[in-house]
N, CA, C and O atoms as a Tripos MOL2 file, in Angstrom:
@<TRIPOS>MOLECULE
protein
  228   227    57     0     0
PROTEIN
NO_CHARGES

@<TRIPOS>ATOM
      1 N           4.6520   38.6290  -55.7660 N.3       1 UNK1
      2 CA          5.5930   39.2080  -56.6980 C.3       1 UNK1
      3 C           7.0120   38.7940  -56.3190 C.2       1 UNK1
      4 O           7.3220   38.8670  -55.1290 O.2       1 UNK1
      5 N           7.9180   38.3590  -57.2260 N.am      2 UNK2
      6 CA          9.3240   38.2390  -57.0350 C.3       2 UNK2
      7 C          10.0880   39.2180  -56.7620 C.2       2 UNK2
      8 O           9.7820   40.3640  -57.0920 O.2       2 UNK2
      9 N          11.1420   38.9470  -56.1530 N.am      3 UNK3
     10 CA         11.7730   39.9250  -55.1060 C.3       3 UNK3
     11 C          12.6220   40.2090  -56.2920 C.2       3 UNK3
     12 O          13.1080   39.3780  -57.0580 O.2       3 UNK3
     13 N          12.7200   41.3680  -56.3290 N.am      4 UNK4
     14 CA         13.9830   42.4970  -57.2470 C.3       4 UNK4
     15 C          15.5140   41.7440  -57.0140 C.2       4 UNK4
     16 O          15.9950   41.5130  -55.9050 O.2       4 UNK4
     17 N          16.0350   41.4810  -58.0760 N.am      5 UNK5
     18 CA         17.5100   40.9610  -58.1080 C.3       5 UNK5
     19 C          18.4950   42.3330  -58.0210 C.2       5 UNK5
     20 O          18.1620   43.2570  -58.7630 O.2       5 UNK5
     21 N          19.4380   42.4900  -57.3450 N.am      6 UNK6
     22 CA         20.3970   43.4990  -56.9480 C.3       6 UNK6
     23 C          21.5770   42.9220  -58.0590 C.2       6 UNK6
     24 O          21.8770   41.7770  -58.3970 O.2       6 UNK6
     25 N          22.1840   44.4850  -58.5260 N.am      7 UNK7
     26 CA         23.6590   44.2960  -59.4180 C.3       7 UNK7
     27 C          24.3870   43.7250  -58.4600 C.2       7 UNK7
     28 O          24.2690   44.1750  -57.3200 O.2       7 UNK7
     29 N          25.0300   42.9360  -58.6370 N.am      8 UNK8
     30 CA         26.3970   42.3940  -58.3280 C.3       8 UNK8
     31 C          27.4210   42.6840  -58.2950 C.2       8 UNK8
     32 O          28.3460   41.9370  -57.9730 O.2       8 UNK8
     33 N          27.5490   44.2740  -58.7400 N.am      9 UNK9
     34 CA         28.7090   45.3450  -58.5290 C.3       9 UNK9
     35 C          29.1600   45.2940  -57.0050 C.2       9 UNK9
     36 O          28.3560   45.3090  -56.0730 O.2       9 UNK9
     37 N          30.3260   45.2420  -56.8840 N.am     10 UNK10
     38 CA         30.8880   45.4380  -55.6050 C.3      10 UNK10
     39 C          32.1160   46.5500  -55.9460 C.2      10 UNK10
     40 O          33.2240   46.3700  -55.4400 O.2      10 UNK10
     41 N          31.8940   47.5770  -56.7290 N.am     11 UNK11
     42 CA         32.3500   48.7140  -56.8450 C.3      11 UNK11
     43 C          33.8600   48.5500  -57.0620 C.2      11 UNK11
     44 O          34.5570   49.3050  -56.3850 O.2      11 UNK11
     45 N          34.5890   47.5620  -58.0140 N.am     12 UNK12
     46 CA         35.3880   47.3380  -58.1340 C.3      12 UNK12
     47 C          35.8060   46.8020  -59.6110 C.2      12 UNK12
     48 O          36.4500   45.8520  -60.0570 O.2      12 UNK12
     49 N          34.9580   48.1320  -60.2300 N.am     13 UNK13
     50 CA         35.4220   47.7120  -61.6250 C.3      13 UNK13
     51 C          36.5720   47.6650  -62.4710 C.2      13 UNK13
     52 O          37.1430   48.7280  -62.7130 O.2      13 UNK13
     53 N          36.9900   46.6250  -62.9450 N.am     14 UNK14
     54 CA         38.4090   47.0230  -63.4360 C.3      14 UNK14
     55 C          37.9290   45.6660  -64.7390 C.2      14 UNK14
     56 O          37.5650   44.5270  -64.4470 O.2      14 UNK14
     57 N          38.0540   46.1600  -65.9710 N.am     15 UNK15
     58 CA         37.7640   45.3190  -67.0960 C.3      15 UNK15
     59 C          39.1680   44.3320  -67.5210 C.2      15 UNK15
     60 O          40.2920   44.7910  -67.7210 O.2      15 UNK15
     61 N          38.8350   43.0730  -67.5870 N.am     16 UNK16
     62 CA         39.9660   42.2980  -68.4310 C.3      16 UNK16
     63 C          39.5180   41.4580  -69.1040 C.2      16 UNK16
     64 O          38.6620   40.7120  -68.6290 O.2      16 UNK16
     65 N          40.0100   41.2960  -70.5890 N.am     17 UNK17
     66 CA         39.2090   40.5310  -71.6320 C.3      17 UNK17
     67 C          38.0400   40.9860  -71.8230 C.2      17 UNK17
     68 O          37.5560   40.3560  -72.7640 O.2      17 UNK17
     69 N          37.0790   42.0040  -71.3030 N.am     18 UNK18
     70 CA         36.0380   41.7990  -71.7320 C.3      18 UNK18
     71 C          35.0210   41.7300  -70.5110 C.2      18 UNK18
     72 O          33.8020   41.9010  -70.5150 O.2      18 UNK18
     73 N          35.7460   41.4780  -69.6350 N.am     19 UNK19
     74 CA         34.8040   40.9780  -68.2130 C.3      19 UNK19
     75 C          35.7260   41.9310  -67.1630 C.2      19 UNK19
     76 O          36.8820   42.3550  -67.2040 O.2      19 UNK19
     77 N          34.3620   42.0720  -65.9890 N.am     20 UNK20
     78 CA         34.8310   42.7540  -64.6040 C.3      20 UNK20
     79 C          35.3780   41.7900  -63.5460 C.2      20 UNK20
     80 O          34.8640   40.8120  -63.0040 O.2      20 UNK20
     81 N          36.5660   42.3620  -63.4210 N.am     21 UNK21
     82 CA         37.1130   41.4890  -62.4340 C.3      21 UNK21
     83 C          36.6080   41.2900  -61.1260 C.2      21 UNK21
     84 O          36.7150   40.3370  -60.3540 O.2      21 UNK21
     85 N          35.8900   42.6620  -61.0100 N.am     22 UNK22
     86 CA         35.2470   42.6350  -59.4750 C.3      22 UNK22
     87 C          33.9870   41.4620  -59.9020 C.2      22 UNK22
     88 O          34.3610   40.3370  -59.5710 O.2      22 UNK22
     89 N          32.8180   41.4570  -60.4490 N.am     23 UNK23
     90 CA         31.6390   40.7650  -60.1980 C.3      23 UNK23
     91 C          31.5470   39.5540  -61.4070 C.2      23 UNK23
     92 O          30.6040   38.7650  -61.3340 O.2      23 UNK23
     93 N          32.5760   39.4120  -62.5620 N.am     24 UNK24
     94 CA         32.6120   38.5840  -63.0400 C.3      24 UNK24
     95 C          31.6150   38.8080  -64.1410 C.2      24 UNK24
     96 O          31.5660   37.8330  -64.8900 O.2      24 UNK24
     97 N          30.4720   40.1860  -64.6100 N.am     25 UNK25
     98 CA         30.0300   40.0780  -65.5290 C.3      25 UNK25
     99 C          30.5670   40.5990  -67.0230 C.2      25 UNK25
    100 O          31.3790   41.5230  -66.9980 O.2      25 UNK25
    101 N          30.2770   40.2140  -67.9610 N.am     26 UNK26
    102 CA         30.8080   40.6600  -69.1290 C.3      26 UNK26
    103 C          30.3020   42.4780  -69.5780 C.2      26 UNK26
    104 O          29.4520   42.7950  -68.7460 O.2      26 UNK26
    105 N          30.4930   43.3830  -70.3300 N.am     27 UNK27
    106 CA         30.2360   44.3840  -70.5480 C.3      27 UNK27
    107 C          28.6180   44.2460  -71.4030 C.2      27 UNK27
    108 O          27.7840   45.1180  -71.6460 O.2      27 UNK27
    109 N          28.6280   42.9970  -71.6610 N.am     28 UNK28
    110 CA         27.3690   43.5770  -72.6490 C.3      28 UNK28
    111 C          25.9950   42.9470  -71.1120 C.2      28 UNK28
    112 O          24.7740   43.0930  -71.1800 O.2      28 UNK28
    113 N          26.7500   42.3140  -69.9700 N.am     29 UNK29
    114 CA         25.8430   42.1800  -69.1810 C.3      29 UNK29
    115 C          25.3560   42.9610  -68.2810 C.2      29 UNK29
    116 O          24.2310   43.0430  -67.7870 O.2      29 UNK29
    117 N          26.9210   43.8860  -68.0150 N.am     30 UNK30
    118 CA         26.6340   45.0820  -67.4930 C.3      30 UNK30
    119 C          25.8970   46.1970  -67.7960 C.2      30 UNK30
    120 O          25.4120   46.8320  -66.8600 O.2      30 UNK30
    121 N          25.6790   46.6410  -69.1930 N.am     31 UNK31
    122 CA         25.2810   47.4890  -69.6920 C.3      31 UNK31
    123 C          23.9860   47.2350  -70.4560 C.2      31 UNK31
    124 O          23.5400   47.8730  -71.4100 O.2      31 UNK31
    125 N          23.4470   46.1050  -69.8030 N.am     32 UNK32
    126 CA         21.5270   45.9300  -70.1990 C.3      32 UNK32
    127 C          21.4320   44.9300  -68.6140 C.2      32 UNK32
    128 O          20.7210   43.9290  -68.7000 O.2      32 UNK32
    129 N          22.0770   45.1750  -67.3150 N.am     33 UNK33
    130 CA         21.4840   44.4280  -66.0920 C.3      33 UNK33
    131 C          19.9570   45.2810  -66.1090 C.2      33 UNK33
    132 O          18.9650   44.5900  -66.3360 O.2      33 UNK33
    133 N          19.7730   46.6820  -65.8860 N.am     34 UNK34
    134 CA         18.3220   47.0120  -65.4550 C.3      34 UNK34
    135 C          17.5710   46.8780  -66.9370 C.2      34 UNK34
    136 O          16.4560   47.3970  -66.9040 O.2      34 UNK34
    137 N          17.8300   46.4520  -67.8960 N.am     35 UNK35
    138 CA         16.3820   46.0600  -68.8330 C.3      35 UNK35
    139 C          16.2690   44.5720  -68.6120 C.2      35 UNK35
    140 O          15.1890   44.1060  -68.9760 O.2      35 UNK35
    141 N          17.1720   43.6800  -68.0770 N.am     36 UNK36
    142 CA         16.7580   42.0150  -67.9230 C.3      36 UNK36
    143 C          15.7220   42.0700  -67.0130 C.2      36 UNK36
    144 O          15.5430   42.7090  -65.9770 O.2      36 UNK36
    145 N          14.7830   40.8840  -67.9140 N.am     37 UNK37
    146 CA         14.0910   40.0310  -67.1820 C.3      37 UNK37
    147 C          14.9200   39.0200  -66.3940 C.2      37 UNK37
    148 O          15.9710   38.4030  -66.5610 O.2      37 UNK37
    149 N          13.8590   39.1430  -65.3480 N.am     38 UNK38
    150 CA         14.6460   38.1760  -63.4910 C.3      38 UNK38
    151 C          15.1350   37.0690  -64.3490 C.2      38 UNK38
    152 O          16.3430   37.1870  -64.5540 O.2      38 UNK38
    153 N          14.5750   35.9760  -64.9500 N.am     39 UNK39
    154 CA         15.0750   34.9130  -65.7590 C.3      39 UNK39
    155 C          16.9350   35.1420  -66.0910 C.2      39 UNK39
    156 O          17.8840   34.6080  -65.5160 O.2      39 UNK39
    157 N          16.9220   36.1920  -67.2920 N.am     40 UNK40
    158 CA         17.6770   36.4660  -67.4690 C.3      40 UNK40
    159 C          19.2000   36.6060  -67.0170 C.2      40 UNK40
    160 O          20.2690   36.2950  -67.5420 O.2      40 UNK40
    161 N          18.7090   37.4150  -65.4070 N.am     41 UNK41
    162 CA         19.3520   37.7920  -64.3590 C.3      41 UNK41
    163 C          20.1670   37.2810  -63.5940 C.2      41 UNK41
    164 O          21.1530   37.7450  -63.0210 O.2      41 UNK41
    165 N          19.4190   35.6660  -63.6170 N.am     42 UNK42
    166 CA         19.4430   34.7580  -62.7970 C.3      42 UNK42
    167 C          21.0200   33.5780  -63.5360 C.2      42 UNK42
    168 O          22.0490   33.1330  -63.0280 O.2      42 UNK42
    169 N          20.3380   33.4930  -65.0310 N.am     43 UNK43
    170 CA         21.6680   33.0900  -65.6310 C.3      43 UNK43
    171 C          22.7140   33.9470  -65.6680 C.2      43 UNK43
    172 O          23.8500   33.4900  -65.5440 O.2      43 UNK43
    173 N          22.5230   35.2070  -65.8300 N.am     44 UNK44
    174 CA         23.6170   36.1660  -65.6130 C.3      44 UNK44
    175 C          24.7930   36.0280  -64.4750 C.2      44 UNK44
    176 O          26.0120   36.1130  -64.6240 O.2      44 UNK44
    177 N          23.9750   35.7710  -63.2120 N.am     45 UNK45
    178 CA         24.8630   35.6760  -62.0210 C.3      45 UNK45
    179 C          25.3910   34.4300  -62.1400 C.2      45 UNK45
    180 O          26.6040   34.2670  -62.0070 O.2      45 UNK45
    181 N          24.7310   33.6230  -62.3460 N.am     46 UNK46
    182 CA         25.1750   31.9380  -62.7850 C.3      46 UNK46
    183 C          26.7440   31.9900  -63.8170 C.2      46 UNK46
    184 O          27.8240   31.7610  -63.2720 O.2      46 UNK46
    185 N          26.6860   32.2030  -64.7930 N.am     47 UNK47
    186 CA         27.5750   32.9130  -65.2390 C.3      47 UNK47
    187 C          28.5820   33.2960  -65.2090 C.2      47 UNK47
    188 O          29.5900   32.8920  -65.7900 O.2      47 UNK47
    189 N          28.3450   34.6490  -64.0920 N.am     48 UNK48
    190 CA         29.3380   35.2070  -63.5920 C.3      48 UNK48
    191 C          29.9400   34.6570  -62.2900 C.2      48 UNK48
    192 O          30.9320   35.1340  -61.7390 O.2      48 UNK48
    193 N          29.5290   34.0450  -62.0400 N.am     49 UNK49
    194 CA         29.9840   33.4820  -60.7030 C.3      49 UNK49
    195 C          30.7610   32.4520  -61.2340 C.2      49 UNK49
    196 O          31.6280   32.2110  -60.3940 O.2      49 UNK49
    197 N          30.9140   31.5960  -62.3690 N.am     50 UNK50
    198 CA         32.0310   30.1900  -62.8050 C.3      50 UNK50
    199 C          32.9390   31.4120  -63.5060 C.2      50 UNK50
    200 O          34.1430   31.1550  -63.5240 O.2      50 UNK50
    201 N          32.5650   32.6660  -64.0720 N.am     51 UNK51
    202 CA         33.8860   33.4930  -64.8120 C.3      51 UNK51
    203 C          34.5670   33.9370  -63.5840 C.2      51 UNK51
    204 O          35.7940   34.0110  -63.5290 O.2      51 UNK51
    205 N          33.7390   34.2560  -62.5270 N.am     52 UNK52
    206 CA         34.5560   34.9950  -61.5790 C.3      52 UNK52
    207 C          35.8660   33.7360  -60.5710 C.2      52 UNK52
    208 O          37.0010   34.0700  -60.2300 O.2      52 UNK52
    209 N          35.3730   32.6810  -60.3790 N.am     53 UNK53
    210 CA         36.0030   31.7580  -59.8000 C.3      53 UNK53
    211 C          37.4190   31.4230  -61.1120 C.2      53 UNK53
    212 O          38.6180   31.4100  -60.8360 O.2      53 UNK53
    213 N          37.0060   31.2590  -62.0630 N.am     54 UNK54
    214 CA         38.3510   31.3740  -62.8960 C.3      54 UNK54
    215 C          39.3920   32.1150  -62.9440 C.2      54 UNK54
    216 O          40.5820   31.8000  -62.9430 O.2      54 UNK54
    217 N          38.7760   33.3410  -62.9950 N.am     55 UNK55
    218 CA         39.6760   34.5190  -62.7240 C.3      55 UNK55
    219 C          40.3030   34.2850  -61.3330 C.2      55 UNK55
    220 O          41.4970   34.1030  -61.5690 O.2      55 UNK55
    221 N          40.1150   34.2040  -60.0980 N.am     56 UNK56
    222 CA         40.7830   33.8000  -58.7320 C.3      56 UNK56
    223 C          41.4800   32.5420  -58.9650 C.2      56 UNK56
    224 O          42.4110   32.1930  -58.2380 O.2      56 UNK56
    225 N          41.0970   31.8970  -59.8790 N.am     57 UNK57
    226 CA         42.7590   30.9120  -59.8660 C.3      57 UNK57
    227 C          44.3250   31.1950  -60.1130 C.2      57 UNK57
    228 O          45.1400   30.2780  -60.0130 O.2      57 UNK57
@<TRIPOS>BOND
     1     1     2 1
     2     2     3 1
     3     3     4 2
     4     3     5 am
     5     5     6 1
     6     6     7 1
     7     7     8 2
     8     7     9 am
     9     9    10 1
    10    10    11 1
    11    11    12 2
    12    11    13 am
    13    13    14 1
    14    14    15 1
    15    15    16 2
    16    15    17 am
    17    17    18 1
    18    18    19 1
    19    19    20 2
    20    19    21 am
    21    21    22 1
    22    22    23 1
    23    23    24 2
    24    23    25 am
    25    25    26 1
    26    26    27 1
    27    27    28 2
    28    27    29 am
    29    29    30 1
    30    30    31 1
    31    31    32 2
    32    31    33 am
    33    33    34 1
    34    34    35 1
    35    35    36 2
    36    35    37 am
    37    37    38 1
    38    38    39 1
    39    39    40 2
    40    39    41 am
    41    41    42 1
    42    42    43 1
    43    43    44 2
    44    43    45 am
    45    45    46 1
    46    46    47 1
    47    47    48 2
    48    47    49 am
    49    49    50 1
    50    50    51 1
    51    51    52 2
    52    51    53 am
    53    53    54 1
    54    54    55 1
    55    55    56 2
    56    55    57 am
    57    57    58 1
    58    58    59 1
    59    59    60 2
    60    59    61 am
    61    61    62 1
    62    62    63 1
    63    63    64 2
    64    63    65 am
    65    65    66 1
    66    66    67 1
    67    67    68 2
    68    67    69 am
    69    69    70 1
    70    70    71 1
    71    71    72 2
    72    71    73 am
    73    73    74 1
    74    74    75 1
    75    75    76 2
    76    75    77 am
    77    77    78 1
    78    78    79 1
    79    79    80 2
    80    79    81 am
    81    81    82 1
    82    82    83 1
    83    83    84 2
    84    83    85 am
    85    85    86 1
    86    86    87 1
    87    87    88 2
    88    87    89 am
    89    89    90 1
    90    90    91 1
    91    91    92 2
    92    91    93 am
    93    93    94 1
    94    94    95 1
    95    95    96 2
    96    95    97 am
    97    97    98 1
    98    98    99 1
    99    99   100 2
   100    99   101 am
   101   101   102 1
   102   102   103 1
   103   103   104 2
   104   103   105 am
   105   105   106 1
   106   106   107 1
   107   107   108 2
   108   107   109 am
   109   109   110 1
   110   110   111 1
   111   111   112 2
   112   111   113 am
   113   113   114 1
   114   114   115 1
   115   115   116 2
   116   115   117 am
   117   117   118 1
   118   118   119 1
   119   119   120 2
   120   119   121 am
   121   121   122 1
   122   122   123 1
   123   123   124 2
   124   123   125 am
   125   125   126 1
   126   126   127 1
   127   127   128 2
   128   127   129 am
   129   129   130 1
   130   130   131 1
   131   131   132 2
   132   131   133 am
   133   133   134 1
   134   134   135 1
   135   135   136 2
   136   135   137 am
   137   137   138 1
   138   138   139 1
   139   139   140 2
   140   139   141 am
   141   141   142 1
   142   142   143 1
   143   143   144 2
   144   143   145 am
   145   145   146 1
   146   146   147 1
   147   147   148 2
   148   147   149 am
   149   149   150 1
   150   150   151 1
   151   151   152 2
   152   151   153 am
   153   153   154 1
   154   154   155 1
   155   155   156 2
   156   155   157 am
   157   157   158 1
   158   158   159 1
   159   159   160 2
   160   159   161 am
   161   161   162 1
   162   162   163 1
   163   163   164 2
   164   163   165 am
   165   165   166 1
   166   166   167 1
   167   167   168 2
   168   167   169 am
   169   169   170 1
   170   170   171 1
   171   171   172 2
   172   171   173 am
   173   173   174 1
   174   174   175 1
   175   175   176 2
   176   175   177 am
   177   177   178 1
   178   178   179 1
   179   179   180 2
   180   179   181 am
   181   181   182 1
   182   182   183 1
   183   183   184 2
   184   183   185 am
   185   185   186 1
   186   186   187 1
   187   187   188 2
   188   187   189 am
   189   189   190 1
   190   190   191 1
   191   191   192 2
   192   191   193 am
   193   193   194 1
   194   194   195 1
   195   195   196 2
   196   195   197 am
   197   197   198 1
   198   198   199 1
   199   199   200 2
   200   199   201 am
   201   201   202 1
   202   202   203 1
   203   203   204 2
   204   203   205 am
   205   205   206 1
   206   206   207 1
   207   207   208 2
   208   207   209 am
   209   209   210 1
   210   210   211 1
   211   211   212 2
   212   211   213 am
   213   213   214 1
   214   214   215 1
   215   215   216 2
   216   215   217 am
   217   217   218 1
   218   218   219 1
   219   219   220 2
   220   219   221 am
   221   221   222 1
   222   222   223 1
   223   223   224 2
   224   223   225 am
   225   225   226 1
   226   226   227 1
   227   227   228 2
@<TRIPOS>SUBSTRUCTURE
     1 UNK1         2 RESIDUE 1 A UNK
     2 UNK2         6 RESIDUE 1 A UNK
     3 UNK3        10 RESIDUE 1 A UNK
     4 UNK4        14 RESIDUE 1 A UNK
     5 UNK5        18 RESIDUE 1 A UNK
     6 UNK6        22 RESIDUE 1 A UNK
     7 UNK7        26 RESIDUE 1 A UNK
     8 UNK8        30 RESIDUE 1 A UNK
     9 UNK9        34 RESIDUE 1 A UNK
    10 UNK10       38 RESIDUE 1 A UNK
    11 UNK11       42 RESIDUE 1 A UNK
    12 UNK12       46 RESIDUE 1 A UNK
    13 UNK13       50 RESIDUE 1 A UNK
    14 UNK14       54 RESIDUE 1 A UNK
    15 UNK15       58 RESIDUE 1 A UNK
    16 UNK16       62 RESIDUE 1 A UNK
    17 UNK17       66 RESIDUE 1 A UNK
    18 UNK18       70 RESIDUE 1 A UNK
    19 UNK19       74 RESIDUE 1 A UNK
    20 UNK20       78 RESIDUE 1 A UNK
    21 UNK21       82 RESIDUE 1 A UNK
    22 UNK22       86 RESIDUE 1 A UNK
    23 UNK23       90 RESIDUE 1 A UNK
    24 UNK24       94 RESIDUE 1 A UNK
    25 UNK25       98 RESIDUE 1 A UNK
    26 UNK26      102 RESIDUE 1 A UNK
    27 UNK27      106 RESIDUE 1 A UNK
    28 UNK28      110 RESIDUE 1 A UNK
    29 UNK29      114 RESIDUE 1 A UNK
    30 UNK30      118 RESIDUE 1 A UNK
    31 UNK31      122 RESIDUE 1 A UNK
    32 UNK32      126 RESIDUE 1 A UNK
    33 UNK33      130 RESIDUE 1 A UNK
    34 UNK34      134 RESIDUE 1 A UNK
    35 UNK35      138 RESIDUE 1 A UNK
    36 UNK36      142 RESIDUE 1 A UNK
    37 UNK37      146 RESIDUE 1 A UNK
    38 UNK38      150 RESIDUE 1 A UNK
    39 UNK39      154 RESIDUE 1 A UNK
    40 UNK40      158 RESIDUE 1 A UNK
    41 UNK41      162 RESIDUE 1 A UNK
    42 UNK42      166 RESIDUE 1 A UNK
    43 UNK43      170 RESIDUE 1 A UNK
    44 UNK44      174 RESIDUE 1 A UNK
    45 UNK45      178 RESIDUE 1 A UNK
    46 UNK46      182 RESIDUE 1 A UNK
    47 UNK47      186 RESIDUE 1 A UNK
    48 UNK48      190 RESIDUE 1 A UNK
    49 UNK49      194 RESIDUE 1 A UNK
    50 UNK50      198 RESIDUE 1 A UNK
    51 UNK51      202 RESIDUE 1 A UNK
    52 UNK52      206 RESIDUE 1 A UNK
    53 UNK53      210 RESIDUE 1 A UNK
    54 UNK54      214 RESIDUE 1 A UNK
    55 UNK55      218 RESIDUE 1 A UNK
    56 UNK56      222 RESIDUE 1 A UNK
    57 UNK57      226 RESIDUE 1 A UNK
């Protein structure tokens, strides 16, 4: 069985545009992370990880 994917919250939510500045996901990713399928999940962090590096420029 595949190992459970963890939120990416690092408890530092603060919304801009649309997205969390802390983990880089958008609101509509935040608010269906525990109904995604791992697939899903996986682009999610993908994702959020090129929004989040933008934002730190």
């Amino acid at each position: 069985m595949a190992k459970k994917i963890d939120s990416p919250c690092i408890s530092v939510c603060q919304l801009k545009g649309g997205l969390c500045t802390g983990c880089g996901r958008s609101v509509e990713e935040i608010r269906h992370w525990k109904s995604m399928k791992r697939p899903e999940k996986i682009t999610a962090l993908k994702r959020a990880d090129q929004r989040r590096k933008k934002l730190n420029k």
